[in-house]
C-alpha positions in Angstrom: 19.6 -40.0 -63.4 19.5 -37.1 -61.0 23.0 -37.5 -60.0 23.8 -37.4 -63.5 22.0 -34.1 -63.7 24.1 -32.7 -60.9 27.4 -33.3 -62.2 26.7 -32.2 -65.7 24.9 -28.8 -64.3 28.2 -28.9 -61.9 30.2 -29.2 -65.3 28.7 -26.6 -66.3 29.4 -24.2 -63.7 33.0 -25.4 -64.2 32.8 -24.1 -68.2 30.8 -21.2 -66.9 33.6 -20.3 -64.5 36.7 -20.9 -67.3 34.5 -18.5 -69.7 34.0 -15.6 -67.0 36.9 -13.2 -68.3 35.6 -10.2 -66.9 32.6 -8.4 -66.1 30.3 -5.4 -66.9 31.1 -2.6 -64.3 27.7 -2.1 -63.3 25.3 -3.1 -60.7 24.1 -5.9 -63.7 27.6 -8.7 -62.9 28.0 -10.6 -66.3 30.0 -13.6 -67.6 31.6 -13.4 -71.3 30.7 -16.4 -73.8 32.7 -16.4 -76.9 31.3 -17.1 -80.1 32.0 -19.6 -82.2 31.0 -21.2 -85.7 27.6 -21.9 -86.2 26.2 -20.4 -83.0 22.8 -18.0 -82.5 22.0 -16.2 -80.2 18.9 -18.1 -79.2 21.1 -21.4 -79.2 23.3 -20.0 -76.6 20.2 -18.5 -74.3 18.9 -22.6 -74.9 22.4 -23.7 -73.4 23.1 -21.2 -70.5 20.4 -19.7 -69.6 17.8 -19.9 -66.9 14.5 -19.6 -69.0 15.8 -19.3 -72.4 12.4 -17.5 -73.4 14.3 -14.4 -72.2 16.8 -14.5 -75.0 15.4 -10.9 -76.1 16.8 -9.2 -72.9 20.2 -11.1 -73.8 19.9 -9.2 -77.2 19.0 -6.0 -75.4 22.3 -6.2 -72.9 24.3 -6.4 -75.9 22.7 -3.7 -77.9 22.9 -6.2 -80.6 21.1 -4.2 -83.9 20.4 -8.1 -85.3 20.1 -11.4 -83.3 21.1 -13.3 -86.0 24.5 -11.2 -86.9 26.5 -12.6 -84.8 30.3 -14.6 -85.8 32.8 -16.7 -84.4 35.5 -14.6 -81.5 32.5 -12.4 -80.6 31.7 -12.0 -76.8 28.4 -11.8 -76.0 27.4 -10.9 -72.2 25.1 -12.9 -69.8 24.2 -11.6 -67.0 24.6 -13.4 -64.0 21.1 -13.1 -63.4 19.7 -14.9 -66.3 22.2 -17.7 -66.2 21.6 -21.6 -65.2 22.3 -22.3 -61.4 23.0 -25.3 -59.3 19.9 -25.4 -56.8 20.8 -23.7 -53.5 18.0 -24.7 -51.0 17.4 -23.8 -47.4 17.3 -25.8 -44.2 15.7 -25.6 -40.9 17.8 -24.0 -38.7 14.4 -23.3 -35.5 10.9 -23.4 -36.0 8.1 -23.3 -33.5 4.4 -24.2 -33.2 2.0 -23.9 -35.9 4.5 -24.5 -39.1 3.2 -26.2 -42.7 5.6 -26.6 -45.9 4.3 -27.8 -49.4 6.5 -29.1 -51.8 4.6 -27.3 -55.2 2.0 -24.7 -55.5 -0.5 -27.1 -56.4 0.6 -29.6 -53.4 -0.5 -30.5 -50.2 0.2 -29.0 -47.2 2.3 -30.8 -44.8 3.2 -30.0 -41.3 7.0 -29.0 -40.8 9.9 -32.0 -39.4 12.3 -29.5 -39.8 14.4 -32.5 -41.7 13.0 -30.9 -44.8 15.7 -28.8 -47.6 13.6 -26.1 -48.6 14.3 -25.4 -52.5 12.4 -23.5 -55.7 9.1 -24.3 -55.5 8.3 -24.8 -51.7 6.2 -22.7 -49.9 6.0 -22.3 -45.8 2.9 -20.9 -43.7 2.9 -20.1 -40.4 0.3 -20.2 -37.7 -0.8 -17.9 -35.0 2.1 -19.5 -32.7 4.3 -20.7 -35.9 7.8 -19.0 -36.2 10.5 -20.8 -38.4 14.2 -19.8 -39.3 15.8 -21.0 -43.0 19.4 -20.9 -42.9 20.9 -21.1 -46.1 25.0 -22.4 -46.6 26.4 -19.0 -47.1 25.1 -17.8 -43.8 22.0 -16.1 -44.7 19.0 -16.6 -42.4 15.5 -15.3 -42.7 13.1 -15.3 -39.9 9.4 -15.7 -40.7 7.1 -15.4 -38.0 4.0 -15.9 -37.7 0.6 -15.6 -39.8 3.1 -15.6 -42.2 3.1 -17.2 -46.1 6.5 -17.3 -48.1 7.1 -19.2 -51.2 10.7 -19.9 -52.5 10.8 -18.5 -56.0 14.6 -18.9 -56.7 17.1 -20.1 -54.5 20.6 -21.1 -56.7 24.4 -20.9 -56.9 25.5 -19.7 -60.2 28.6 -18.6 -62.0 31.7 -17.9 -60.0 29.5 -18.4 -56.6 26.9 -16.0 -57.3 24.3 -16.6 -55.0 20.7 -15.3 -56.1 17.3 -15.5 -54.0 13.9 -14.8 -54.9 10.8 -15.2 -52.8 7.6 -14.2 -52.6 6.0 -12.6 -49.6 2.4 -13.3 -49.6 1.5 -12.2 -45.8 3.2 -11.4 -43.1 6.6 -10.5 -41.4 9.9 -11.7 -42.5 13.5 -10.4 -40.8 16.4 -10.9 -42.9 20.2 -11.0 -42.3 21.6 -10.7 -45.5 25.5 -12.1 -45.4 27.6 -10.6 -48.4 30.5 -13.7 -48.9 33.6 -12.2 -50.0 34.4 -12.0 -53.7 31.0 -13.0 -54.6 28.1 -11.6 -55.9 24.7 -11.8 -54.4 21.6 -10.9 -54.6 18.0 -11.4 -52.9 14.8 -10.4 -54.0 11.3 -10.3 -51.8 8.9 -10.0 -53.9 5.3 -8.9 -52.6 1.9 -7.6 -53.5 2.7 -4.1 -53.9 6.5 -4.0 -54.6 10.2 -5.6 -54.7 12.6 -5.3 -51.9 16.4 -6.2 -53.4 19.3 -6.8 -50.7 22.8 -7.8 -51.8 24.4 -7.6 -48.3 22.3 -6.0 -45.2 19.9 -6.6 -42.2 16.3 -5.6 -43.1 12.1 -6.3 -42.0 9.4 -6.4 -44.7 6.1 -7.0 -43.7 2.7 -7.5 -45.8 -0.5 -6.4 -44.3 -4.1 -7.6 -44.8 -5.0 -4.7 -47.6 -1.3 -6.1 -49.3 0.2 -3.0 -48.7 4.5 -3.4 -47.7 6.3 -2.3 -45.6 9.9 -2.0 -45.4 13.1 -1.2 -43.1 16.5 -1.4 -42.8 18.5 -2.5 -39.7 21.9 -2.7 -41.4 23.3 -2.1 -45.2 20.8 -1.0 -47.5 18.3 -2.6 -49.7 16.1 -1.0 -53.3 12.3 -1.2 -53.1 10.8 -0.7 -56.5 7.1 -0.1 -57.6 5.1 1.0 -60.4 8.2 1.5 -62.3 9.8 3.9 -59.4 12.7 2.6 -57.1 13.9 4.4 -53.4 17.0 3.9 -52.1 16.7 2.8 -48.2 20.1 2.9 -46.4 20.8 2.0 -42.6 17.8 3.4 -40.0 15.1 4.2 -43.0 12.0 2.8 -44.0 9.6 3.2 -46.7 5.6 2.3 -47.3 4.4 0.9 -50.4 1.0 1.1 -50.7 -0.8 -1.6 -53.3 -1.0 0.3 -56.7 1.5 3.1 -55.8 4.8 3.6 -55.8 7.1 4.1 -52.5 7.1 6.3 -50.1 9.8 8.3 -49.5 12.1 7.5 -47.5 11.8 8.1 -43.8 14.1 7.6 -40.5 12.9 4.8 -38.4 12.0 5.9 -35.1 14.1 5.4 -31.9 13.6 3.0 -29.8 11.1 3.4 -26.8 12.8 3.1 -23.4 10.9 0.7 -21.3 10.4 2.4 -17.7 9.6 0.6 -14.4 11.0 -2.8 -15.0 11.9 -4.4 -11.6 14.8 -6.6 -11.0 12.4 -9.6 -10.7 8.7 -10.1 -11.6 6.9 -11.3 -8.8 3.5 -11.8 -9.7 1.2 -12.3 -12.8 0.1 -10.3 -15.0 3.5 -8.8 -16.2 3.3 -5.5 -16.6 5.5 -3.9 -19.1 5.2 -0.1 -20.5 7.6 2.7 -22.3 7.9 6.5 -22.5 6.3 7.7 -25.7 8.0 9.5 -28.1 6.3 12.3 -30.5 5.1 10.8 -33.3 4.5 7.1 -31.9 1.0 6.0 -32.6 1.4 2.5 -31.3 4.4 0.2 -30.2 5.2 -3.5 -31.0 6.2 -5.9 -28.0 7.7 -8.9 -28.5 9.0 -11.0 -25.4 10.7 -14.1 -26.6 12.3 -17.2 -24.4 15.7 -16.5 -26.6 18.0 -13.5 -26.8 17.6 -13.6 -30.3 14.2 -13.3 -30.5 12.8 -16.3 -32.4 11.4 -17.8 -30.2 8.4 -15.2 -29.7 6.5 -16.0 -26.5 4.2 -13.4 -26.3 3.7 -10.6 -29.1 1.2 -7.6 -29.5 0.5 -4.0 -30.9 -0.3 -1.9 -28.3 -1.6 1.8 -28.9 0.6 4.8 -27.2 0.6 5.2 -23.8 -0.9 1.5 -22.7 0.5 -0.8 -21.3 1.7 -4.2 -22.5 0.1 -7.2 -20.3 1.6 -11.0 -20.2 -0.8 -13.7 -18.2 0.3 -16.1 -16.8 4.1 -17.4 -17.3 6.3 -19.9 -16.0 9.5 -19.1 -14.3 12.8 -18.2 -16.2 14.7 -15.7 -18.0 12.5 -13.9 -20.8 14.1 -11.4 -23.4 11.4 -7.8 -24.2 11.8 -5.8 -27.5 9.8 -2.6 -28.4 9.5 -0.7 -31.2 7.2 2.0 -32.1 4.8 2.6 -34.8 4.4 6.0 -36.6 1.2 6.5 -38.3 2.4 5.3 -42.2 2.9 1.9 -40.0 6.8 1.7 -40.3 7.9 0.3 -37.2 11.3 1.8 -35.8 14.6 0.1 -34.5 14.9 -1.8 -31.2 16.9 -1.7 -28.8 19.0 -4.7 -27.9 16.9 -7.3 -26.4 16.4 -6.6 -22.0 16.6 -9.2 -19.9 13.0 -10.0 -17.8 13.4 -12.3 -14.8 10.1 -13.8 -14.1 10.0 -15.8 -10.1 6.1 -16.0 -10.0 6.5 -19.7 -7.8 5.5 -20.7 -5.3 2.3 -19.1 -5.9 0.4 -16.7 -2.9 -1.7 -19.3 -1.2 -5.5 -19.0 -1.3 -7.1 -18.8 2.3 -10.4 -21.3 2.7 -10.6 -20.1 6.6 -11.7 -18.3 8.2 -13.4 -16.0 5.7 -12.6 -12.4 5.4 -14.5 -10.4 8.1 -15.3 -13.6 9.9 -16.8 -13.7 13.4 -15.3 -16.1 15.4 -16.7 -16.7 18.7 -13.6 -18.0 20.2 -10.1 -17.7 21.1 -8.6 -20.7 18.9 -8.9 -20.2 15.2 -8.3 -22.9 12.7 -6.4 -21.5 9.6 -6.6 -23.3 6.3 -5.4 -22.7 2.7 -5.1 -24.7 -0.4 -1.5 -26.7 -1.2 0.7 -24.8 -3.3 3.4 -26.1 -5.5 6.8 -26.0 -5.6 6.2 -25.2 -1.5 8.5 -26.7 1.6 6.6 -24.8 4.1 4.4 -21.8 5.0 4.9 -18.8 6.9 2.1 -17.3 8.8 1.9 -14.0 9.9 -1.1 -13.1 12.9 -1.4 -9.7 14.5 -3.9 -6.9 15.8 -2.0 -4.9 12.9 -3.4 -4.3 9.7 0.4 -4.0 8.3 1.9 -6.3 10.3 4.6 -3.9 11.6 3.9 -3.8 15.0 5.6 -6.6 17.9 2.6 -8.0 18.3 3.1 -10.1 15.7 2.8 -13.5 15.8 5.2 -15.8 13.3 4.6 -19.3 12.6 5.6 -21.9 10.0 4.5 -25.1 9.6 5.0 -28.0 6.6 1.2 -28.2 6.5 -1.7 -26.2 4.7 -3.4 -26.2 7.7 -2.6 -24.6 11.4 -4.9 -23.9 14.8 -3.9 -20.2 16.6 -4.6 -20.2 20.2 -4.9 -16.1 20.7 -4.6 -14.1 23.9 -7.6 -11.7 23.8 -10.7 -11.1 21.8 -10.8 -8.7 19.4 -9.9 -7.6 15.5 -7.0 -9.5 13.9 -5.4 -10.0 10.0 -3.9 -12.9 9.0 -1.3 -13.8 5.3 0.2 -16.8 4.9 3.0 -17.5 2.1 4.7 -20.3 0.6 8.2 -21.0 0.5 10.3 -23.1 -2.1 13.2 -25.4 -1.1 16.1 -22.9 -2.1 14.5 -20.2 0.4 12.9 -17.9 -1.9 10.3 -16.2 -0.7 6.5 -16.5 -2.7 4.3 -13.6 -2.1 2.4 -12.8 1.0 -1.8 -13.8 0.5 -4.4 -11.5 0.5 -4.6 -10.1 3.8 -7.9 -11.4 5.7 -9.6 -9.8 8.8 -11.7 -12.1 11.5 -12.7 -10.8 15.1 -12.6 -12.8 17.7 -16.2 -12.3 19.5 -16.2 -12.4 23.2 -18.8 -14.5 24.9 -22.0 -13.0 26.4 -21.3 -11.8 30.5 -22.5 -14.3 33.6 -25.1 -12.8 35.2 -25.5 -11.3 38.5 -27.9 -13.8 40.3 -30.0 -12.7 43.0 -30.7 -14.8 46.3 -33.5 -17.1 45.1 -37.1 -16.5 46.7 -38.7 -19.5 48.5 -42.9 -19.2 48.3 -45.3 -21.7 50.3 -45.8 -23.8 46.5 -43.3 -21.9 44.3 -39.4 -21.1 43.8 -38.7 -17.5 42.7 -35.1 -16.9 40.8 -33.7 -13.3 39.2 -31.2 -12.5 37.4 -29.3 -9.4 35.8 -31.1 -8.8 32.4 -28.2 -9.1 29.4 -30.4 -6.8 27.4 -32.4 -7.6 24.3 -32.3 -10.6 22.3 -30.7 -12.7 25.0 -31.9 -16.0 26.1 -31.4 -17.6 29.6 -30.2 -21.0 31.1 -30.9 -21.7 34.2 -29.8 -25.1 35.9 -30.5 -26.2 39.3 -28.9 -29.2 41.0 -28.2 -30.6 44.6 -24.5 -30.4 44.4 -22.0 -27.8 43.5 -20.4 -29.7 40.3 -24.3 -30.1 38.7 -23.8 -33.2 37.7 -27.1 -33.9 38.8 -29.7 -31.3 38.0 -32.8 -31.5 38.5 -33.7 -28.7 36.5 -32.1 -27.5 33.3 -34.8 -24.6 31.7 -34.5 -22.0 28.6 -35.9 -18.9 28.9 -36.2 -15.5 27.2 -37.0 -13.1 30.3 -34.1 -12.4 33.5 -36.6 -14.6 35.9 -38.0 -17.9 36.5 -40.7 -19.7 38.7 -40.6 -22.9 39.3 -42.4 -25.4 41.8 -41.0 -25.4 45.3 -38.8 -28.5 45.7 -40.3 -31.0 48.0 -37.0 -32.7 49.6 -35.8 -30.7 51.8 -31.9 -29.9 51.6 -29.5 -27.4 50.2 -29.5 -26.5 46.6 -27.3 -24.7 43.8 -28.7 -22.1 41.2 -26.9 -21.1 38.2 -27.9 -18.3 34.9 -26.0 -18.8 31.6 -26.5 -16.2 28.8 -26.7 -16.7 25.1 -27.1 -14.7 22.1 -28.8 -14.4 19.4 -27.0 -17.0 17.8 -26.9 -19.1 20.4 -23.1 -17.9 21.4 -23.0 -19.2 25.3 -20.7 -17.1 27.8 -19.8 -18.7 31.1 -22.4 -19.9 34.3 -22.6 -17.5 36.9 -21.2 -18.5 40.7 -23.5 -20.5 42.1 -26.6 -19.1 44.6 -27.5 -21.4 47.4 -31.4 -22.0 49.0 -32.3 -24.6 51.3 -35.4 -26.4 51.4 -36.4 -27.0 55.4 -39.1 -30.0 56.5 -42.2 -29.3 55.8 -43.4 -31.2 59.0 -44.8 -28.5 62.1 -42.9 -28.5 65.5 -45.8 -29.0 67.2 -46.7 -32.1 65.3 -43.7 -33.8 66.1 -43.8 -32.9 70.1 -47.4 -34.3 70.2 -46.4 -37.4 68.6 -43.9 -37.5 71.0 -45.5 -37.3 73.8 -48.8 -39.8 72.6 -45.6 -42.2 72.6 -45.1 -41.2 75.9 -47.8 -41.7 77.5 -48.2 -45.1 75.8 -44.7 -46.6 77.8 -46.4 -45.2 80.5 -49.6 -46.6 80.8 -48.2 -50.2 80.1 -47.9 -52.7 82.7 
């Protein structure tokens, strides 16, 4: 049945065609239908035309004084507007997240395959992140983007290739490229709250705002926007506003386009940072960066007032495409320049340092470094010096395959340390955060007096370190202490301790700590020696008792 349909409404285009001797030299293109017996004027708006209801316009066209006064080798006009059309629909040429089509007005919504052939009837919405393209046979594309609704009024082919668009802009930004085909007429019609925008060949924006209010501007040709029965005439670089209830605006030039300053040769970090020079007039700019030259594919997009700048988070590596456009204060955006190339190489990443922590005191010459993996990294360079810019020689360099790396350094003192990553084709990530750590030097050794021997008690001095010091003192019967037989803590530069009873040579030894309990090195050992405790005369007695003993036996 419905390919029935198709090649009678085909046949029909063919009689259409054979009929079209000539037509009206005006800006209205219309196909002649002759007259013959029998035939009304209503009867012939039944057979050709659109909506046949609108047979009174036919009559009007024809400044026909009676409807029903017409006879046979009259020619009545039709314009091409009015007549029966073989459907024309759309198809999906690009769309991207957030995308829903419905089939009727009073259908369901549906997300978007992008297999679908958009015809009369169908309407598509766009999310926050939705953008979709509808390509249509003669070449004709219209972009809608997104928080966008668009419903497909009137989409058809009609006599001698006439090709004739309506749709309805509910919300939201459309671009249109208009393609004029050669010999044939077109027209396209976006209807929206506040007015019509007509096209028959041209490059052109129309955007609806929340309050309704339109919008209008065009990049190439020229396009009519009517309103409360009053029409402007945009050509090439002009815009218009049309505000709900009012007619147009008059025309206005669309604004250059901003020139975008400061834009290095390769972003190296996140955010991007992207600005312009302002122009007089400009009371906001529009920036779109999209992952495709021709700027469907919308990445990142946002209003920005004068003078601020535009800020992208984070974004993966690649080739990115900016456009700007300012905003004058009716809210007609102007033209952009041709989309600029942004190179984004944000990996390998700077890595984050875990230790030591900035301003860390380390009370020791080795220092164990450590930062978290980072991807897309074959091995870390390490940078360690005295110098907060690392400029000077002193410099050391390291790398190492590992997140991880121990630092034996010559001296104590302040040093910096940055690591960065880098990726297997040799590019270079970004340097860290430059950290700052002091190596603290351990507390002095001690001076040690020579120890003090009492009848009962064992007197030992010491330099005093000054306050907040503590004291170890170790005392031991060889030089290596591996056997002591004392070991004592103490907070004052002195000690007393019994007198050791073996007699023998001994070693004494101070230690100082801090606060903390930071130990610097033992002082050189002090030596005291323990004599007998046994009196001379004592042992010359007993020697002589013994004496006299061997002597007195028989």
């Amino acid at each position: 049945m419905k390919k029935t349909a198709i090649l009678s409404s085909l046949f029909l285009m063919i009689v259409l065609w054979a009929l079209c001797l000539s037509a009206r030299a005006s800006d209205d293109p219309a196909v002649e239908i002759l007259v013959v017996k029998n035939d009304t004027v209503i009867q012939l708006c039944q057979k050709y035309l659109d909506d046949p209801a609108q047979w009174m316009q036919i009559v009007e066209f024809n400044r026909l004084s009676n409807r029903d006064l017409i006879y046979p080798g009259q020619k009545i006009l039709i314009p091409v507007r009015y007549l029966k059309g073989l459907p024309a629909p759309g198809r999906v040429a690009f769309f991207k997240g957030d995308v829903r089509v419905r089939e009727k007005a009073d259908g369901e919504w549906k997300p978007l395959s992008g297999q679908e052939r958009l015809e009369k009837g169908a309407s598509i919405q766009t999310g926050a992140d939705g953008a979709v393209e509808i390509l249509f046979d003669d070449g004709t594309s219209l972009i809608q983007q997104s928080h966008t609704v668009l419903e497909i009024l009137k989409t058809q082919t009609k006599a001698g290739g006439s090709l004739w668009r309506r749709f309805l802009l509910q919300s939201g930004r459309l671009i249109l490229h208009v393609r004029r085909a050669m010999g044939k007429e077109q027209r396209l019609e976006i209807q929206t709250p506040a007015a019509v925008a007509v096209a028959r060949g041209t490059d052109f924006r129309v955007r609806v705002d929340d309050r309704g209010d339109t919008a209008s501007e065009v990049l190439e040709g020229r396009i009519d926007v009517g309103a409360m029965n009053q029409t402007v005439e945009l050509s090439e670089g002009y815009g218009t506003k049309v505000k709900k209830g009012l007619p147009p605006m008059k025309p206005r030039p669309l604004m250059p386009p901003p020139e975008p300053v400061d834009i290095p040769s390769v972003y190296r970090k996140t955010p991007l940072v992207f600005t312009v020079k302002a122009f007089s007039g400009t009371v906001s700019n529009r920036f779109v960066l999209t992952r495709d030259e021709t700027q469907k594919d919308a990445l990142n997009e946002r209003v920005v007032p004068n003078g601020q700048p535009f800020l992208v988070p984070v974004i993966d590596d690649g080739v990115y495409y900016l456009s700007v456009r300012s905003i004058d204060e009716t809210g007609i955006e102007g033209l952009s320049a041709p989309p600029m190339a942004v190179r984004v190489r944000v990996n390998p990443l700077p890595p984050f340092i875990q230790s030591p922590v900035d301003g860390a005191r380390i009370k020791s010459k080795k220092v164990s470094f450590n930062w978290l993996r980072v991807d897309q990294a074959a091995f870390y360079e390490i940078e360690v010096s005295p110098d907060p810019l690392f400029e000077k020689t002193s410099v050391q360099r390291m790398k190492t395959p590992q997140n991880t790396h121990d630092v034996e350094l010559a001296e104590f003192g302040a040093y910096y340390f940055r690591v960065r990553a880098v990726a297997d084709d040799g590019h270079e990530g970004l340097w860290s955060d430059r950290i700052a750590f002091h190596l603290i030097a351990p507390p002095p050794s001690p001076s040690v007096d020579t120890p003090q021997l009492e009848e009962k008690s064992l007197h030992i001095r010491w330099q005093d370190q000054g306050a907040g010091k503590r004291y170890r003192c170790q005392i031991s019967r060889d030089r290596s202490f591996r056997e002591l037989i004392a070991d004592k803590m103490v907070s004052e530069p002195s000690l007393i301790l019994d007198r050791p009873a073996q007699s023998g040579l001994y070693f004494v030894r101070i230690q100082t700590l801090d606060a903390e309990g930071y130990a610097g090195g033992f002082s050189e050992p002090q030596t005291f020696e323990i004599k007998s405790a046994k009196d001379p005369w004592v042992v010359v007695g007993a020697y002589g008792i013994m004496l006299i003993i061997i002597l007195l036996l028989p």
